[in-house]
N, C-alpha and C positions, 0 to 999 in steps of 0.2 A: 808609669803613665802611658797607655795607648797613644800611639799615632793620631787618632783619631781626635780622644781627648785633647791633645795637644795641637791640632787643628783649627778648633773648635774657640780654644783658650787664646790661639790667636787671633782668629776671624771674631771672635765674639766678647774680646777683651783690648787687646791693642787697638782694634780697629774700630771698635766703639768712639775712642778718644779723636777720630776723623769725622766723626757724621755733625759736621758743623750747626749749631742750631738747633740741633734734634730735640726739643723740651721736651718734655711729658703733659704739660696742662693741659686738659680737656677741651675744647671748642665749648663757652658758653651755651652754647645754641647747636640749634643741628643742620649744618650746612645744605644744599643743594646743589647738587654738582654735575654738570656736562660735561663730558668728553670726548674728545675725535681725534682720532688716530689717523695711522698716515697710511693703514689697513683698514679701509672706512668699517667693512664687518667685519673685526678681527678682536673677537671679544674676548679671546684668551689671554688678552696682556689685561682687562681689565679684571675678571674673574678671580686673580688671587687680592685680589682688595675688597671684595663683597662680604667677606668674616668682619673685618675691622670695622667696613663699614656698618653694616646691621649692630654690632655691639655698641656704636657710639646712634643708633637711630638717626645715620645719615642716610640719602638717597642719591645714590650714585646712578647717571642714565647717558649711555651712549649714542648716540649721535651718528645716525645710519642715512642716508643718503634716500636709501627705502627700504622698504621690507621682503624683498626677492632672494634675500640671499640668508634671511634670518635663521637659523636652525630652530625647530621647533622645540620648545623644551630648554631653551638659551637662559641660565640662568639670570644672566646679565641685563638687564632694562636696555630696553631701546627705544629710538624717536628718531623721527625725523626732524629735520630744523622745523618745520609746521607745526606738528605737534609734541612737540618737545615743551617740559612743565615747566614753569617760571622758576628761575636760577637762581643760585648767588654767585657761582663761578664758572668759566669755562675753563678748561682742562687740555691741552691739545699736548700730543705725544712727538709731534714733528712738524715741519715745516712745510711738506707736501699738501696738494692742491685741495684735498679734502680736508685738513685741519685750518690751511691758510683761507679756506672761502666762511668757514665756521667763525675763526674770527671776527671775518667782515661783517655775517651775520649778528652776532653777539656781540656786537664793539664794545659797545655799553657794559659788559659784565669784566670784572676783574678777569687777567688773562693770570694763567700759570704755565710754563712748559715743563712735563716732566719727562726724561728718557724711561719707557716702559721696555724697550726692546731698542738691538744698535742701529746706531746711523754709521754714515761716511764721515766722515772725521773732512767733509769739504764743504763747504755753505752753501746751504740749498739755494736756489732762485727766490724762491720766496721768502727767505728768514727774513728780509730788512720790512714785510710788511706787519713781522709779531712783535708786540712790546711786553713781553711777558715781564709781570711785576717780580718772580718767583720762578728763578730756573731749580730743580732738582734731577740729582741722577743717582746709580745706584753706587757707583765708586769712583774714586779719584782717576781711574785708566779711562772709563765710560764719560766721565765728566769732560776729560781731555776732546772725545770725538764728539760729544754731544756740542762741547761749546764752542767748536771748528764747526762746526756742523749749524748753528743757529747765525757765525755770528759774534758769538759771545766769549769772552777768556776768560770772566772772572765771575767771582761771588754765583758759583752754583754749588748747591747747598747738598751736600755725601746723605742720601736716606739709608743707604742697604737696596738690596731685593727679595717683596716682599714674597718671593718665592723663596726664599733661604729661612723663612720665620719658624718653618716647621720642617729641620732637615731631621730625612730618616737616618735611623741606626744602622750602617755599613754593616753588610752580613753577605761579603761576594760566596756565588756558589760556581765551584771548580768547573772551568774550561765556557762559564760565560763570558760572551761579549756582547753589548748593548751596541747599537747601531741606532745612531742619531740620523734621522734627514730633515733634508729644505725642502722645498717646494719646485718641483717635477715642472710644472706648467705654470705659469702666472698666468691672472685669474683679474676679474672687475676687484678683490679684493687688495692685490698685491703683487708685488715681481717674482718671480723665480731665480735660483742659484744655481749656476751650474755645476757640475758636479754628479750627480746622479748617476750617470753611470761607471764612472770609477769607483762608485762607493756599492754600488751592485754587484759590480765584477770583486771587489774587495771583499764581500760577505760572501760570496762563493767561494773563493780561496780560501777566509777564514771555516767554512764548515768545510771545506773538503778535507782542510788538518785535521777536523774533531772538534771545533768549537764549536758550543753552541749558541745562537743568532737568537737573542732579543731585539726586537724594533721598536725605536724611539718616533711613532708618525712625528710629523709637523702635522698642526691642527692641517692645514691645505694640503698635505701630501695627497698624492693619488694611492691609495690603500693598497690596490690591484697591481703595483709594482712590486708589493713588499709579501704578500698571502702567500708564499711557501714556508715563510717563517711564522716565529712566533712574534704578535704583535701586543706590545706593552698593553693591560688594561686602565693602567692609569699612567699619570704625566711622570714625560722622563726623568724630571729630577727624584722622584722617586722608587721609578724605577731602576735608576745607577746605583741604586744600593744593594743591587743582588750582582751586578760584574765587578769581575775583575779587571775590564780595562773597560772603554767607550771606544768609535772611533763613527765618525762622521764630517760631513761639510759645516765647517766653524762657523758658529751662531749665536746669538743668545743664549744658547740653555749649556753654552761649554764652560763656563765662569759657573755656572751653577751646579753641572756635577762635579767639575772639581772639589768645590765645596763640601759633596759630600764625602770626598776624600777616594773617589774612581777617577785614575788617568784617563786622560782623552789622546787621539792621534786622529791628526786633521786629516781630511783627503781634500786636497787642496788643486783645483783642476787651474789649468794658465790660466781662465775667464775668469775667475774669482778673484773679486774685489773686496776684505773683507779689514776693518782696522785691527789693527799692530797689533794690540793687546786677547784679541780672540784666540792669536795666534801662539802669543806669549803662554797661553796655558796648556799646549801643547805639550806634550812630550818631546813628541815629533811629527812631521808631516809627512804624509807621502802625497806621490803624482803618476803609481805604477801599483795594481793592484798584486803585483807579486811582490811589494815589499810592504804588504797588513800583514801577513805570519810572523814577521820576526820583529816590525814595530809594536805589536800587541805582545807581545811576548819580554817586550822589557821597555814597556811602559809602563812608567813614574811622575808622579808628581810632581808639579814649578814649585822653586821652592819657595819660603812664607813671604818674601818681601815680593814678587812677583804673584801670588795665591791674593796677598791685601790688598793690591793694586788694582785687580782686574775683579773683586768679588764683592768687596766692601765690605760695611759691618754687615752680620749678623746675627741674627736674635732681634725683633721689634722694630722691621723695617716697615711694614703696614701703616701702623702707629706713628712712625716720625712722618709719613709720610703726609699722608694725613692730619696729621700734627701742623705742619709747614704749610698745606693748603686752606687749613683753618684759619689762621692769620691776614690770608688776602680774601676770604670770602667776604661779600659784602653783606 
């Protein structure tokens, strides 16, 4: 049995037996669903749910502040709280000022919180004003900083990430390295990480040994930092399946290459603030771009009880998701 399989057989067999709740029953009916995130235009956390959604003829619609920042061409529905279409749920991804004012708006609709992307494992200012009927996250490590993070300790409910629903077939090609980034400059969308240029100075190092440099954007990266490379044409979780190793500023999407079975190696700058388990899928870190040649060079994968911790089930995280929101819509 491959590595891989055997990954797979973990993430998608053990860890099934965690996602607490998960049925399969259909929603009688076809929900209507708002969302607000705590990236008011930041439609990329909701975009891997729009397959699941269309298959069950639900209408998912994000909740934008206005339409100045909208990309054209956005598959993702949007509205403003004015003209935003008559609900049955609200949706909010965090606690920050643009999902906590959504509330206040939509009082009246069932509330859900689900973690789409990490928080701080520390309780927002405004958690104590969400009473979410329905917390979900995507694994028991996220669920830990999600529910420090509202507030909450208990009964949040393991879905997976529905970014893991469709992982590629690992096929690394010799002497690649993918290059994960954050976000350069924070934006009316969202904050910044710093880190940037450690992780620039490190992809110079790594090509000047002979590696070759795939870029993992962040939807908000500034592009014009990274154009001497090649830049991924689609999203990094599927892009990590052509490296041999990753290595970027710890985020969201490092539980998810893991996943596909590509080591990550964090560049980890003293300002970065980022929770425990981002960390934990590590290899190793570095904080010196003259030590990415020799961290990429023998980096390895956390092993399974560390990988189940921080990734969750996968296979049919969309679906339970969805599943769980089905329940409290009105």
């Amino acid at each position: 049995m491959t590595k891989s399989v055997t990954r797979r057989a973990v993430l998608g067999g053990a860890l099934a037996l965690t996602a607490l709740g998960g049925g399969t029953a259909a929603a009688s009916r076809s929900p209507r669903v708002l969302i607000a995130t705590n990236e008011p235009w930041g439609t990329y956390h909701v975009k891997p749910l729009l397959a699941e959604a269309a298959r069950r003829g639900w209408r998912l619609t994000q909740l934008v502040p206005d339409l100045t920042r909208v990309t054209p061409g956005d598959p993702v529905p949007v509205a403003t709280p004015d003209t935003a279409p008559s609900a049955d749920l609200l949706v909010v991804t965090g606690a920050g000022d643009w999902p906590a004012d959504c509330a206040a708006r939509f009082r009246r609709l069932p509330l859900v919180a689900s973690s789409l992307a990490y928080q701080q494992p520390v309780q927002a200012p405004r958690a104590r004003e969400l009473h979410p009927r329905l917390i979900t996250s995507s694994s028991p490590a996220e669920a830990r900083a999600f529910g420090a993070y509202l507030g909450r300790r208990r009964h949040i409910r393991i879905v997976g990430s529905p970014q893991t629903d469709d992982l590629p077939r690992r096929a690394p090609e010799p002497g690649l390295v993918l290059v994960l980034t954050s976000v350069t400059h924070p934006d009316g969308t969202g904050a910044a990480a710093p880190g940037t240029e450690l992780l620039l100075a490190a992809a110079e190092k790594l090509a000047a040994a002979g590696k070759r440099i795939l870029v993992g954007l962040h939807p908000r990266e500034d592009r014009t930092l990274w154009d001497r490379y090649e830049i991924s044409s689609v999203p990094s979780v599927q892009a990590a399946a052509r490296a041999e190793a990753a290595i970027g500023i710890p985020g969201t999407v490092f539980p998810l290459v893991v996943a596909v079975g590509t080591p990550v190696v964090g560049c980890t700058d003293p300002a970065l603030t980022v929770p425990d388990y981002l960390r934990s899928v590590c290899s190793s870190t570095i904080t010196d771009p003259g030590q990415a040649v020799a961290a990429i060079s023998g980096a390895h994968l956390p092993d399974a009880k560390t990988l189940a911790d921080a990734v969750g089930p996968v296979g049919g995280s969309a679906r339970r998701l969805l599943d769980a929101w089905s329940r409290f819509a009105r």
